[in-house]
DSSP file (Angstrom, degrees, kcal/mol; ACC not computed):
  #  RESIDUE AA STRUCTURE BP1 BP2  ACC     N-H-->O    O-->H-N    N-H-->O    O-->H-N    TCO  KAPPA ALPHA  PHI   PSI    X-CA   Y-CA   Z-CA
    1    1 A X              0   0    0      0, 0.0     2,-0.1     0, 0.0    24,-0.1   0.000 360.0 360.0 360.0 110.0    0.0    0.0    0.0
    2    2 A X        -     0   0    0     22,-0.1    22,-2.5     1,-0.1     2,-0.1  -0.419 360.0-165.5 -30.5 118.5    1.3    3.2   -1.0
    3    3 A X  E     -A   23   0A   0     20,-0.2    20,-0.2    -2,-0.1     2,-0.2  -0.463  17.0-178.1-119.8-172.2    1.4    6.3    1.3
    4    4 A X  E     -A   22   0A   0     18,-1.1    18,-1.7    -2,-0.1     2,-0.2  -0.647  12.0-157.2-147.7 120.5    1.8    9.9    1.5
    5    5 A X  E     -AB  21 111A   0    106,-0.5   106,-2.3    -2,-0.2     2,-0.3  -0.927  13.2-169.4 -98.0 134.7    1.9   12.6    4.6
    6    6 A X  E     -AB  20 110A   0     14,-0.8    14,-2.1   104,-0.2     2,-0.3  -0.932   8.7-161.3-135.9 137.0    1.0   16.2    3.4
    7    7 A X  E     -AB  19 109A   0    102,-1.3   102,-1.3    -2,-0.3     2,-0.3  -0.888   8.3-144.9-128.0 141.1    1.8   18.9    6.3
    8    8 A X  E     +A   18   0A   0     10,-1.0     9,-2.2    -2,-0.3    10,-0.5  -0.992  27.5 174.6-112.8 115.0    0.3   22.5    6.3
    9    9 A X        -     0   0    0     -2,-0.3     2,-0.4     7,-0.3     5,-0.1   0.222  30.8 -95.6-120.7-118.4    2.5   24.8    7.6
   10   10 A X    >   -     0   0    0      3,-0.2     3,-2.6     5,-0.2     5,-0.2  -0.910  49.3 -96.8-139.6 122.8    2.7   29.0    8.1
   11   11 A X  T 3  S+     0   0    0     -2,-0.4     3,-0.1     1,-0.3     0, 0.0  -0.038 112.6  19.7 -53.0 142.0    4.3   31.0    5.6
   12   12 A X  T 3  S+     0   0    0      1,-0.2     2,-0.3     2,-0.0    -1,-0.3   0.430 118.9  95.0  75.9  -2.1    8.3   31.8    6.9
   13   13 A X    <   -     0   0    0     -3,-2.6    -3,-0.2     2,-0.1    -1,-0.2  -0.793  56.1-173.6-118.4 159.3    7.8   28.8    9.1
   14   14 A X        +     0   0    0     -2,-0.3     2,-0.2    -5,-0.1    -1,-0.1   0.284  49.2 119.6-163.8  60.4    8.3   25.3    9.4
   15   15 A X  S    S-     0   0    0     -5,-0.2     2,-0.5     0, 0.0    -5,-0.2  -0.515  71.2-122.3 -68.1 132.0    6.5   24.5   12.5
   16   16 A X        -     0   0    0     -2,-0.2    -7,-0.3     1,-0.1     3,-0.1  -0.963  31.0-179.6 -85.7 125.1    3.7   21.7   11.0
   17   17 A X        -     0   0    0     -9,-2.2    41,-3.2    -2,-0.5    44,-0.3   0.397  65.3  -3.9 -23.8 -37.6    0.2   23.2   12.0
   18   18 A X  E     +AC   8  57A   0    -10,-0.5   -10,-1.0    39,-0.3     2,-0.4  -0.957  61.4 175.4-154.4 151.8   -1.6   20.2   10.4
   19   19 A X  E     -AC   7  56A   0     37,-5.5    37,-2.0    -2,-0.2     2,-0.2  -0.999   9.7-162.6-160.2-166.6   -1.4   17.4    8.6
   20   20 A X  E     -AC   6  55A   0    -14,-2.1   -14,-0.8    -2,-0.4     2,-0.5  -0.979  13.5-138.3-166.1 161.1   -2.9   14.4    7.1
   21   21 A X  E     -AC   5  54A   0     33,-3.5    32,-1.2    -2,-0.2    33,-0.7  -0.968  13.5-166.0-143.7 126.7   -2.0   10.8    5.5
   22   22 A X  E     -AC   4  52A   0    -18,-1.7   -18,-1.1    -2,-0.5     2,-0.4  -0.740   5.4-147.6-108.4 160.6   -3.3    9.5    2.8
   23   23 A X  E     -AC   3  51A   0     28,-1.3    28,-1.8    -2,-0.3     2,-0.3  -0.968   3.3-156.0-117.5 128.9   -3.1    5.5    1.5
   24   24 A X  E     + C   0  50A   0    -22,-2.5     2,-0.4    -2,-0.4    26,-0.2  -0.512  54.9  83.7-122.3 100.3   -3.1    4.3   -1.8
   25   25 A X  E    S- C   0  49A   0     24,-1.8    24,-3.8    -2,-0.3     2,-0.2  -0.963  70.2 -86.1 173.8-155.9   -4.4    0.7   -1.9
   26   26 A X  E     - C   0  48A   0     -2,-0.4     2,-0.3    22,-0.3    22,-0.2  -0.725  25.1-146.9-120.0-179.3   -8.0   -1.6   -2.0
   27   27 A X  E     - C   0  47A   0     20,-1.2    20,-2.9    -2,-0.2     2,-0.2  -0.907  33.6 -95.4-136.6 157.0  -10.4   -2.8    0.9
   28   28 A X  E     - C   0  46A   0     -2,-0.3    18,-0.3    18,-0.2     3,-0.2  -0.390  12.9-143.1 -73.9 145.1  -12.3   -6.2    0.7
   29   29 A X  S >  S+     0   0    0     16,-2.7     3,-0.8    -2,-0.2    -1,-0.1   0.924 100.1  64.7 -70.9 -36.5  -15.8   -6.4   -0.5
   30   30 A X  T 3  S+     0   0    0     15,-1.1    -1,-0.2     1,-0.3     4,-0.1   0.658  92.2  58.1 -77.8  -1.7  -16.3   -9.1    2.1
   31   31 A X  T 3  S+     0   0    0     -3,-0.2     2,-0.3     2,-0.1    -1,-0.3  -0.512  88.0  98.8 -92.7  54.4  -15.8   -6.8    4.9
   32   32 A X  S <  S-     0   0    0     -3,-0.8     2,-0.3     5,-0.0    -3,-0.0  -0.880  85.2-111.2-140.0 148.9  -19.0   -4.3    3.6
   33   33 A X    >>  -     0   0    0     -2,-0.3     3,-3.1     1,-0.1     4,-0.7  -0.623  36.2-104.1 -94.7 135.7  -22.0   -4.7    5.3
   34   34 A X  G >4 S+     0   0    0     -2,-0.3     3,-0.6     1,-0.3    -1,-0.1   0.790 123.7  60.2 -47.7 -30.7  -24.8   -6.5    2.5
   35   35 A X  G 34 S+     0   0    0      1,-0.3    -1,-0.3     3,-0.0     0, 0.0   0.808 100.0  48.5 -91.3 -11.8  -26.3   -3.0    2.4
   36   36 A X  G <4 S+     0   0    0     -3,-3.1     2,-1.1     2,-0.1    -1,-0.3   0.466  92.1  91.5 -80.1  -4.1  -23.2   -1.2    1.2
   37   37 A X    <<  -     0   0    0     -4,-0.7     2,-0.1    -3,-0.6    -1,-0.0  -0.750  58.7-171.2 -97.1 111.3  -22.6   -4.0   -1.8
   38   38 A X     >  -     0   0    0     -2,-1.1     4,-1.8     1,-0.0    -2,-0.1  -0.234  44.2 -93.5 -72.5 157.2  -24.4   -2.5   -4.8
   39   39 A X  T  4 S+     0   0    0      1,-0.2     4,-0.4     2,-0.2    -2,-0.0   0.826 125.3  63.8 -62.4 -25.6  -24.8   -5.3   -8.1
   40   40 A X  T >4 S+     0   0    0      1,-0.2     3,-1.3     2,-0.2    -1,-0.2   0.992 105.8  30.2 -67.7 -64.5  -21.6   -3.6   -9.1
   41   41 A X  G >4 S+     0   0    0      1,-0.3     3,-1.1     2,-0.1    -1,-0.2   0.507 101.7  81.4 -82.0   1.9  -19.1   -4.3   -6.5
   42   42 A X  G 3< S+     0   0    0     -4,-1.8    -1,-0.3     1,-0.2    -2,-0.2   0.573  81.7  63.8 -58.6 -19.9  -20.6   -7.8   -5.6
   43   43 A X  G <  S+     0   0    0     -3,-1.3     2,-0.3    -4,-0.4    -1,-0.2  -0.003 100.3  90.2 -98.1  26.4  -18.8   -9.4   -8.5
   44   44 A X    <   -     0   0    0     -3,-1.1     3,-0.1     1,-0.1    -3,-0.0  -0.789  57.9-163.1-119.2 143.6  -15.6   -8.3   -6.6
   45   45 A X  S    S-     0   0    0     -2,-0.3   -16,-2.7     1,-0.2   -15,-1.1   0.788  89.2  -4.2 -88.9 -32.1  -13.1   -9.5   -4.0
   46   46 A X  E    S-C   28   0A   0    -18,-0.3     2,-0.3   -17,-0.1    -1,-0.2  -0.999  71.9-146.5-156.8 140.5  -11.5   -6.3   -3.0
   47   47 A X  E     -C   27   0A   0    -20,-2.9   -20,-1.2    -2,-0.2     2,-0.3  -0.739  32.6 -96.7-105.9 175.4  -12.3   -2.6   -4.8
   48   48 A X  E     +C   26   0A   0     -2,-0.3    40,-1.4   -22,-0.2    41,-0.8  -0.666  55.1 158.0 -89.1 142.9   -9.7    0.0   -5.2
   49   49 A X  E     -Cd  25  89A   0    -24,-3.8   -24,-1.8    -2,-0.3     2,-0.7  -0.992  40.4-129.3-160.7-170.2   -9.5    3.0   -2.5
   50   50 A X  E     -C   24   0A   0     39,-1.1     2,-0.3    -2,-0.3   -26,-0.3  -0.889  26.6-153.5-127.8 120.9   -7.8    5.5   -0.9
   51   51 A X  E     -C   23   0A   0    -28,-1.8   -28,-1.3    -2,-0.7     2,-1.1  -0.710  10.9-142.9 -97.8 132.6   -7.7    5.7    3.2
   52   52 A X  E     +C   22   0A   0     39,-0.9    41,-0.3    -2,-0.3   -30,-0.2  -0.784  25.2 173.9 -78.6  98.3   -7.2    8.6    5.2
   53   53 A X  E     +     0   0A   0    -32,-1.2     2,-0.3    -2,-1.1   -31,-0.1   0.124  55.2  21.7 -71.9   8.1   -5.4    7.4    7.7
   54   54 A X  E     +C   21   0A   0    -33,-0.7   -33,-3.5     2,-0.0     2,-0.2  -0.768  50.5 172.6 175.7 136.6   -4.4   10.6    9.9
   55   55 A X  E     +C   20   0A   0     -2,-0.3     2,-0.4   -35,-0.2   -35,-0.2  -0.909  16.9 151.3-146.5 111.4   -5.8   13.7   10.2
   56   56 A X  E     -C   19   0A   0    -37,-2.0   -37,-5.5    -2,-0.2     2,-0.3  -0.995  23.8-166.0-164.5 140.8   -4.7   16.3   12.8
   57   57 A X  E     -C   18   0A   0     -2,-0.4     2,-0.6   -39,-0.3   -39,-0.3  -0.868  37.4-105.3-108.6 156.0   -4.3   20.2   13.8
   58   58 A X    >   -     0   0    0    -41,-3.2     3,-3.0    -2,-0.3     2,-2.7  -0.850  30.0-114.9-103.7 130.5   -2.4   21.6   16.5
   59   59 A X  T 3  S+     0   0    0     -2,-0.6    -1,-0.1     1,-0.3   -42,-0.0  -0.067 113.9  57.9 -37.1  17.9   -4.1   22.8   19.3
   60   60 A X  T 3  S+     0   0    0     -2,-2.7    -1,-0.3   -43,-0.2   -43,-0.0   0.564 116.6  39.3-101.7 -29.5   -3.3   26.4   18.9
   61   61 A X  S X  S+     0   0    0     -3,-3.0     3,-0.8   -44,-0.3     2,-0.4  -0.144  86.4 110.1-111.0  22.8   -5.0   26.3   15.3
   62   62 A X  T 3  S+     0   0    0      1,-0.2     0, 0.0    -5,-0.1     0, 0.0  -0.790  71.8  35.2-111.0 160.8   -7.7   24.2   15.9
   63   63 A X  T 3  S+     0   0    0     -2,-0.4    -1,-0.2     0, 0.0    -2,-0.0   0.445 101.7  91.2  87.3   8.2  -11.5   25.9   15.8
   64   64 A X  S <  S-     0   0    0     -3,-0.8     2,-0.3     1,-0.0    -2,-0.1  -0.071 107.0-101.7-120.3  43.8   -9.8   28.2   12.7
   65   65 A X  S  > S+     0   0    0      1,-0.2     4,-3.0     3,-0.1     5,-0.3   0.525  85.9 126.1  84.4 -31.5  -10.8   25.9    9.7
   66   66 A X  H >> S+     0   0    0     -2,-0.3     4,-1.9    -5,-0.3     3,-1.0   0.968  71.9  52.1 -50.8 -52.7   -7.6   24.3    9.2
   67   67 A X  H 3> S+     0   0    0      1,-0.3     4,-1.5     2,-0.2    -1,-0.2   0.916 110.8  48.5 -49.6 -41.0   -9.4   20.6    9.4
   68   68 A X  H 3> S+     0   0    0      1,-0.2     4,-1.9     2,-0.2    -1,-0.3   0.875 113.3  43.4 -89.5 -18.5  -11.6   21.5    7.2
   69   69 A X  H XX S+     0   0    0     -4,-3.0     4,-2.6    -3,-1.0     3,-1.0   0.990 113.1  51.2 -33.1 -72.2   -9.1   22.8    4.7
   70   70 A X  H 3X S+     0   0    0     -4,-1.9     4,-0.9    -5,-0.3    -2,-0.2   0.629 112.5  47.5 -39.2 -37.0   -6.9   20.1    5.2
   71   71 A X  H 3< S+     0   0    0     -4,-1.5     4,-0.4     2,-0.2    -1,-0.3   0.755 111.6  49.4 -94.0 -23.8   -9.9   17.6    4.6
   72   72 A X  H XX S+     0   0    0     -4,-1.9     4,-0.9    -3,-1.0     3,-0.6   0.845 107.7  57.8 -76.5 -39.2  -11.1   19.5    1.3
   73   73 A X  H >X S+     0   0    0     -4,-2.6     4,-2.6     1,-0.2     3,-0.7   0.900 104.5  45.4 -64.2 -44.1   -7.4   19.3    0.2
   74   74 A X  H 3< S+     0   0    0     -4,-0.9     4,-0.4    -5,-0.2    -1,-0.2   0.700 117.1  54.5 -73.0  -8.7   -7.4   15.2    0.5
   75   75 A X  H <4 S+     0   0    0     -3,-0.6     4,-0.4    -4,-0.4    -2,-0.2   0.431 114.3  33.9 -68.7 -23.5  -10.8   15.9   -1.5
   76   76 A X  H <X S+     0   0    0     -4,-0.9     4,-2.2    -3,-0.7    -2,-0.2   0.745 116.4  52.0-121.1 -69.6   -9.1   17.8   -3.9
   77   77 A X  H  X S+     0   0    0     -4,-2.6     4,-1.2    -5,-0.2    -2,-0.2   0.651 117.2  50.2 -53.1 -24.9   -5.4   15.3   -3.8
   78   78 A X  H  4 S+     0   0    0     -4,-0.4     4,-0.2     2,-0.2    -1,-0.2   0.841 102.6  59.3 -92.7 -48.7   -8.4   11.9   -4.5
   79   79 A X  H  > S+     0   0    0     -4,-0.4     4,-0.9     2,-0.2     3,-0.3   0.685 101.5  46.5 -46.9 -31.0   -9.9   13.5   -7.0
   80   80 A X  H  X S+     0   0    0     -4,-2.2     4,-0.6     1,-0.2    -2,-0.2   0.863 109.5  61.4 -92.5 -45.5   -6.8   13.8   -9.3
   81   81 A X  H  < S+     0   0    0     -4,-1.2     4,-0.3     1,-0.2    -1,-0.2   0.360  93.5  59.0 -62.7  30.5   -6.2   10.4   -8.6
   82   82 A X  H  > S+     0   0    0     -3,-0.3     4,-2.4    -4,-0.2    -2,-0.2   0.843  91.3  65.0 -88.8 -69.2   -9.0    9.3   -9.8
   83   83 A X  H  < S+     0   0    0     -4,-0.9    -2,-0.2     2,-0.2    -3,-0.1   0.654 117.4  29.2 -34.1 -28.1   -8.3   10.6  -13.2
   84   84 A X  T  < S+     0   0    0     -4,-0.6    -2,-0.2     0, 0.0    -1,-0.1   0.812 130.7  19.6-115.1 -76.7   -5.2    8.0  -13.3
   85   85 A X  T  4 S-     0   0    0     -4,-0.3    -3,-0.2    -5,-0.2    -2,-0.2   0.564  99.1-106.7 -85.7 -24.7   -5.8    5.1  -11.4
   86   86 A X     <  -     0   0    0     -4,-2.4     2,-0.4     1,-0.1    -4,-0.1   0.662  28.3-147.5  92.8  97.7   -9.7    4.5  -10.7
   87   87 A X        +     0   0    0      1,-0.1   -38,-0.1    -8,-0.1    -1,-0.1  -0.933  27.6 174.4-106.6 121.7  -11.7    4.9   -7.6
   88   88 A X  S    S-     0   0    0    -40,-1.4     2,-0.2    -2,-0.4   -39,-0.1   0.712  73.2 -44.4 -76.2 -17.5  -14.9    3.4   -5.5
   89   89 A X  B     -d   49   0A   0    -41,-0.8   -39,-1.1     2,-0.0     2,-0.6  -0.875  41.5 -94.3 162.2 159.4  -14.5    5.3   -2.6
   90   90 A X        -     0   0    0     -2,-0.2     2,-0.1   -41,-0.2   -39,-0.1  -0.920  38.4-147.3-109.1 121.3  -13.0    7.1    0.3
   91   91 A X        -     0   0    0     -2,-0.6   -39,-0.9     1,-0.0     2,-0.4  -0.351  22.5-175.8 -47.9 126.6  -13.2    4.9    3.9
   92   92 A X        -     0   0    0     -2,-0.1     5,-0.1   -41,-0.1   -39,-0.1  -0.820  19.1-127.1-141.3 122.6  -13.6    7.2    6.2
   93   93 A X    >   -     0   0    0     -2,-0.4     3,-2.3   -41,-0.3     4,-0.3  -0.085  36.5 -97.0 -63.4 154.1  -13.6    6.3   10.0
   94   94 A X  T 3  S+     0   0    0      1,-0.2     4,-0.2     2,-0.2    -1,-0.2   0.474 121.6  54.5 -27.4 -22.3  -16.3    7.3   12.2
   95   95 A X  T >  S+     0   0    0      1,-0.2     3,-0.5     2,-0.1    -1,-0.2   0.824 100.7  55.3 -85.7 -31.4  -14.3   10.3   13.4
   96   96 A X  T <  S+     0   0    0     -3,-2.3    -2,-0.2     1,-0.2    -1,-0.2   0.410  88.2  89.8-105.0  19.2  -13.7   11.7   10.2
   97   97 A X  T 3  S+     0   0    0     -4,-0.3    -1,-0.2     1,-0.1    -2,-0.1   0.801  81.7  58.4   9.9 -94.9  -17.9   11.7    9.4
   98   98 A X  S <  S+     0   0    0     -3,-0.5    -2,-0.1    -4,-0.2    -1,-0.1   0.724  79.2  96.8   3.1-102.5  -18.4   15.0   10.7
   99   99 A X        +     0   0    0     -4,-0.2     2,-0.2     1,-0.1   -31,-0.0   0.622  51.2 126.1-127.7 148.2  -16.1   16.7    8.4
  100  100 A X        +     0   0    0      2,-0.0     2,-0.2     0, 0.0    -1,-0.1  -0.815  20.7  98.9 177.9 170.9  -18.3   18.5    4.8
  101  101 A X        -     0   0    0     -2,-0.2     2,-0.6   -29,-0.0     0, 0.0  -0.423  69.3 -88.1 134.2 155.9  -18.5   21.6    3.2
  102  102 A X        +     0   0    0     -2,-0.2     2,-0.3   -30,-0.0   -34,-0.0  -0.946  60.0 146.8 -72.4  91.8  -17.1   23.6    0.4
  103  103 A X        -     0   0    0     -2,-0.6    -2,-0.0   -35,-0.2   -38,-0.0  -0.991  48.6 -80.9-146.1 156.6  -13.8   25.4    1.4
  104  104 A X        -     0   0    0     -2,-0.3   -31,-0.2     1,-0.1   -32,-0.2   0.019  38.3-118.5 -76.9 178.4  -10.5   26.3   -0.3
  105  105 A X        -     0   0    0    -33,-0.1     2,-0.4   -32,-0.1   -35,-0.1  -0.442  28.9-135.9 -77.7 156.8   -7.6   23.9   -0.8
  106  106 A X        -     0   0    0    -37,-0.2     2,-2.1   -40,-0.1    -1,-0.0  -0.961  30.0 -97.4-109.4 139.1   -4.4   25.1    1.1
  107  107 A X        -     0   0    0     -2,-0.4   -98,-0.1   -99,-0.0    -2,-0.0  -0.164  52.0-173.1 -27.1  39.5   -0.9   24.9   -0.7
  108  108 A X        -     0   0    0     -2,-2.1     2,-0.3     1,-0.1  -100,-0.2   0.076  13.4-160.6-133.9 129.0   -0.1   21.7    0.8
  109  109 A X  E     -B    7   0A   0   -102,-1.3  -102,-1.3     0, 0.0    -1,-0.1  -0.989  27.9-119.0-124.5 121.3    4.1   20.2    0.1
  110  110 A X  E     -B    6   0A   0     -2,-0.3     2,-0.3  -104,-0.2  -104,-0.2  -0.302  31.0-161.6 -53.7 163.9    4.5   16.1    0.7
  111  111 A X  E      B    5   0A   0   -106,-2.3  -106,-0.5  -105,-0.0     0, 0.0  -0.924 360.0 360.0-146.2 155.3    6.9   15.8    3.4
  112  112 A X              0   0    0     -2,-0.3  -106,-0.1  -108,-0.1    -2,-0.0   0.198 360.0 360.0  90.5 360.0    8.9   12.3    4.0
């Protein structure tokens, strides 16, 4: 499985503020509950997707948007792999639910 960590930091600085980690990879069909398997992905073993594995502000910046940047920005970072590679979907754990909205991307640099 292929990974990436993308850090949001403050211009002149390079203190991390944010970040997030994305994965590259599939999930099994046979772990979806019968009401998520549609006729499509029932003739499957495993579909392609990409998991957000980490998502995180630092407390000094959190309640100013950055999450939801940060999350519009892996919105943004799925979408163009789509264009190449193929997607069914993004898992997204119970925590990361919550998170919608329309907001802009931030300049965002891989790091590792």
């Amino acid at each position: 499985m292929e990974h990436g960590v993308f850090c949001a930091f403050l211009e002149g600085s390079d203190n991390v503020i944010g970040y997030y980690a994305l994965q590259l990879g599939s999930d099994s069909v046979s772990e979806l509950s019968e009401t998520n398997k549609d006729k499509y992905i029932r003739n499957y073993t495993a579909f392609p997707a990409v998991n957000l594995s980490f998502l995180a502000v630092d407390t000094n910046y959190q309640r100013q948007a950055l999450g939801s940047h940060l999350l519009m920005d892996v919105f943004s970072k799925v979408t163009a792999i789509t264009a190449h590679a193929g997607l069914l979907l993004i898992p997204f754990t119970q925590g990361h639910a919550k998170y919608s909205g329309t907001i802009l991307s931030l300049p965002l640099e891989p790091r590792g």
